[in-house]
N, C-alpha and C positions, 0 to 999 in steps of 0.2 A: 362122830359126836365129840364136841368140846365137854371135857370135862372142869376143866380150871377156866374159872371168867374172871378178868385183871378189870379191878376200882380198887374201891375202898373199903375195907374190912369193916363188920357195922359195929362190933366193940370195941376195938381198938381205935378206927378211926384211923389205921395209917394206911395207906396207900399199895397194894400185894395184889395176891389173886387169892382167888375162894375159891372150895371144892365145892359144888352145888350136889345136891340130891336130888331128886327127878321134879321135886317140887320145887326146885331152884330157890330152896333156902339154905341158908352159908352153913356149913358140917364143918371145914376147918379152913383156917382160913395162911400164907402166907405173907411176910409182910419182913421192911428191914427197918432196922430202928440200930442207930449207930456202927452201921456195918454189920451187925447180927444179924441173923435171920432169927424170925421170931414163927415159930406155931402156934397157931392158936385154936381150942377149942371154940367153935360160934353158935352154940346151944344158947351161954350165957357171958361167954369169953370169961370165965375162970380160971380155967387153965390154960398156962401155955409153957415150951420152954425155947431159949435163949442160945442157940448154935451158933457158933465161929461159921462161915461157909463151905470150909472143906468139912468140919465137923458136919452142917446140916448134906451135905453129897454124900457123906459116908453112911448118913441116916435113912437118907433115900434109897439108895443103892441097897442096905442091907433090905428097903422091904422088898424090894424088885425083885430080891435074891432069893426071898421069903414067898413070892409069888410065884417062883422059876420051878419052885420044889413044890409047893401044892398041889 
């Protein structure tokens, strides 16, 4: 199963990949915007926040890390 489907994030409008939920509507989406990686919530695209790239590895990793122990 693909989880991440690579377009266009639908509130931001910049070009990443989405996390789909089974109804293959966007949950969150990634995307770069001046070398940042950007998160973003895709409920309403209100939230998001703005990582360096090793910053956003280290952020991933930590849930990886977070899922290894659950």
């Amino acid at each position: 199963m693909k989880y991440w489907v690579e377009g266009t994030a639908d509130q931001s409008h910049l070009i990443g990949i989405s996390l789909l939920d089974n109804g293959y509507d966007n949950v969150l989406s990634l995307s770069v915007e001046d070398g940042k990686i950007v998160f973003t919530e895709e409920c309403d695209g209100y939230y998001n926040v703005v990582l360096s790239k090793e910053d956003a590895k280290a952020a991933l990793q930590e849930a990886i890390d977070w899922i290894d122990k659950a």
